[in-house]
N, C-alpha and C positions, 0 to 999 in steps of 0.2 A: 504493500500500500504506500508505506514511503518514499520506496525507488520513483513508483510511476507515478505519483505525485510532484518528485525533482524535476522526471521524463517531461512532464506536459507542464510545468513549467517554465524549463530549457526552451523548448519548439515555439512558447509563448514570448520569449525574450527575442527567438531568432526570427517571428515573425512581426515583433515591434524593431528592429534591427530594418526589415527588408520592408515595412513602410516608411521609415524616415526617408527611404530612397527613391519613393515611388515617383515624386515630381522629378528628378533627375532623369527616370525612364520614358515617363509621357515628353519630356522636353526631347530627349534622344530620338524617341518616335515622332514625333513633331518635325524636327532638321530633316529623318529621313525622307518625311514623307512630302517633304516640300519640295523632295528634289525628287518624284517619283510619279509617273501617271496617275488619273482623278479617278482609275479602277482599283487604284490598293486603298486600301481603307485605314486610314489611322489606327482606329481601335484595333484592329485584328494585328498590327505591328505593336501597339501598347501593350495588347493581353499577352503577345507574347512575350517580350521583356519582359513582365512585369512575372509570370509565369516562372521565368529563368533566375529571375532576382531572387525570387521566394526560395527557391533548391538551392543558390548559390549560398544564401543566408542562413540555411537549416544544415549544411555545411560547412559552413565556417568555423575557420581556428584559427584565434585571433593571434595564440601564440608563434604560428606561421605567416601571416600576414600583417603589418603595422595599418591598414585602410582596407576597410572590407568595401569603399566603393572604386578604389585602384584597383583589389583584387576585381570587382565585379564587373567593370565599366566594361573591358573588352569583350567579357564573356557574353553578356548582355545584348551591347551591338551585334556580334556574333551570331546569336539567337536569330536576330531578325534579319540577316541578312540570308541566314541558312534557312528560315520563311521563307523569303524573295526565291532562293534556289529549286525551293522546293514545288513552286508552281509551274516548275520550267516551260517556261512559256515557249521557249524558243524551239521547244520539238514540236509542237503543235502551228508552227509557222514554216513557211520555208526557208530555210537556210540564206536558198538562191536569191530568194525576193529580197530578204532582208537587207543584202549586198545589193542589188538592183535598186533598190530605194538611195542608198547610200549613197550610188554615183550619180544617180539623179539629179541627189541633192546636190550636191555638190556643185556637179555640173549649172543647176540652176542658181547655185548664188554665185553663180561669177558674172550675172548679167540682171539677179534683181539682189534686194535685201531682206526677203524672206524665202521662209522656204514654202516650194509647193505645197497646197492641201492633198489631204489625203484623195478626193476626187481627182484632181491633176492627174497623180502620181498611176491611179486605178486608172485612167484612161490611157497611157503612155506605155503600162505594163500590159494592159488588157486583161485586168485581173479587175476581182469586187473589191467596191469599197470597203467592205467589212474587211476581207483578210487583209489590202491594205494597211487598216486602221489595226488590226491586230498583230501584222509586222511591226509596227513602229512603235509600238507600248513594247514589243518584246524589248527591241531594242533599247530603249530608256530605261528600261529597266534592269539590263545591263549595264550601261553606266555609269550606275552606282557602285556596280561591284568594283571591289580593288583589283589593280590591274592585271595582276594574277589569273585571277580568275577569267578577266575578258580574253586573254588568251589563251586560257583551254578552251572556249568556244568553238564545237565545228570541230574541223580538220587541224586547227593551230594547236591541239593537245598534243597530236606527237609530236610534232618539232619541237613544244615548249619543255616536254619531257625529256628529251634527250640533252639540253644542256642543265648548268647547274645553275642553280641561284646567284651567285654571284658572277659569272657570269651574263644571266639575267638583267642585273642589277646596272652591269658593265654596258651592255645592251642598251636601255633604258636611259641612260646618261647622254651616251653618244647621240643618238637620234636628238634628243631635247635638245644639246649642244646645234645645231642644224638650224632649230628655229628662231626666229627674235626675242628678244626681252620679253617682252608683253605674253607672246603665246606660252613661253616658259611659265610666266608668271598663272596665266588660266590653268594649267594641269597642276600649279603648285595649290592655286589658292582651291581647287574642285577636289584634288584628291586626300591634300593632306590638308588644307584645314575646314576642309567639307562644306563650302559653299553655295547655295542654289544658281543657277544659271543669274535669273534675276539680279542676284547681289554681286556675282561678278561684272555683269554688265555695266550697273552704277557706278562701281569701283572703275572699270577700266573705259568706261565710256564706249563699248561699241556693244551690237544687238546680241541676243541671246541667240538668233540664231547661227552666227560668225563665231561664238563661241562653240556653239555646237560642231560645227563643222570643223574647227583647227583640234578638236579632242577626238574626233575621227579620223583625222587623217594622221596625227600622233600616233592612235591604236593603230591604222594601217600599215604604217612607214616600221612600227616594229614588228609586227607578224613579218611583214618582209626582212627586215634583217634576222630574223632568227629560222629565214628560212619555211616560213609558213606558206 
């Protein structure tokens, strides 16, 4: 009677532990989802951090850790981006289109300042608007992932396999090295201090969608040199 009375205790302490955190998580799901198509749904990114935080917190040892929200923070985002993974969108799309859209695009802002709508694009492929409109969520939603991950995407997993991380790394340097200050600047401020398209634009003064486009052909120019 005593033990399980310390037991359900203990789980009580570790679950006021993992709500002091919980605005930390809806904020995290918040950033992510700002940078994320209007089909993923906030809540369902909150429940699931928040989900992760509770098991993170019901295991904690404090003696091993000096911050159970440093120990948590990554595990956490983690969660919900291996969510994102888990709807894999990108098999239920074609491959092909998804690149077909790409050069589109591209192609199309070198002579306007947006990019084509999804109708445009359906009529030029000779495809429906819906799978259009369903290619181009897959893709956004890709990247968010870290760059890693965008290239095991498709066929770029074996060639990303066969070299090493640092390597990788070495990879990665080179190519950025290639482009202007500014465009540097867009992969620094979107990957690593996780910025929405929106707030880089303000910061550096040109459209979200010429942001879009120089983080595409960054991802492009590396599949290419590692041989993709």
């Amino acid at each position: 009677m005593i033990v399980n009375a310390y037991v359900q205790d203990l789980k009580h302490k570790e679950d006021e532990l993992a709500i002091q955190y919980l605005p930390a998580v809806k904020a995290m799901a918040y950033r992510l989802k700002e940078r994320l198509p209007s089909s993923i749904d906030f809540s369902d990114l909150s429940a699931i951090g928040t989900e992760e935080l509770i098991k993170l917190a019901r295991r904690y040892d404090e003696t091993l850790n000096d911050s159970f929200w440093g120990y948590a923070k990554k595990r956490v985002y983690g969660a919900m981006l291996d969510y994102l993974r888990s709807l894999d969108i990108l098999s239920r799309s074609s491959r092909k289109l998804v690149k077909s859209i790409d050069y589109i695009v591209q192609e199309h802002m070198l002579t306007h300042d947006e990019e084509p709508s999804d109708e445009e694009l359906a009529q030029r492929l000779d495809e429906s608007v819906a799978k259009v409109h369903d290619a181009r969520i897959a893709s956004c939603i890709y990247t968010v992932m870290p760059l890693h991950d965008q290239l095991h995407v498709g066929d770029e997993g074996a060639a990303l396999a066969a070299i090493e991380k640092e390597e990788l790394v070495s990879v990665i340097k080179k190519v950025l090295s290639a482009y202007k200050e500014r465009e540097q600047m867009i992969i620094q401020l979107y990957y690593f201090e996780e910025l929405t398209l929106k707030e880089i634009s303000n910061i550096l003064n040109i459209t979200e969608s010429r942001i879009s486009q120089i983080h595409k052909s960054v991802i492009q120019k590396i599949r290419e040199s590692i041989g993709a």
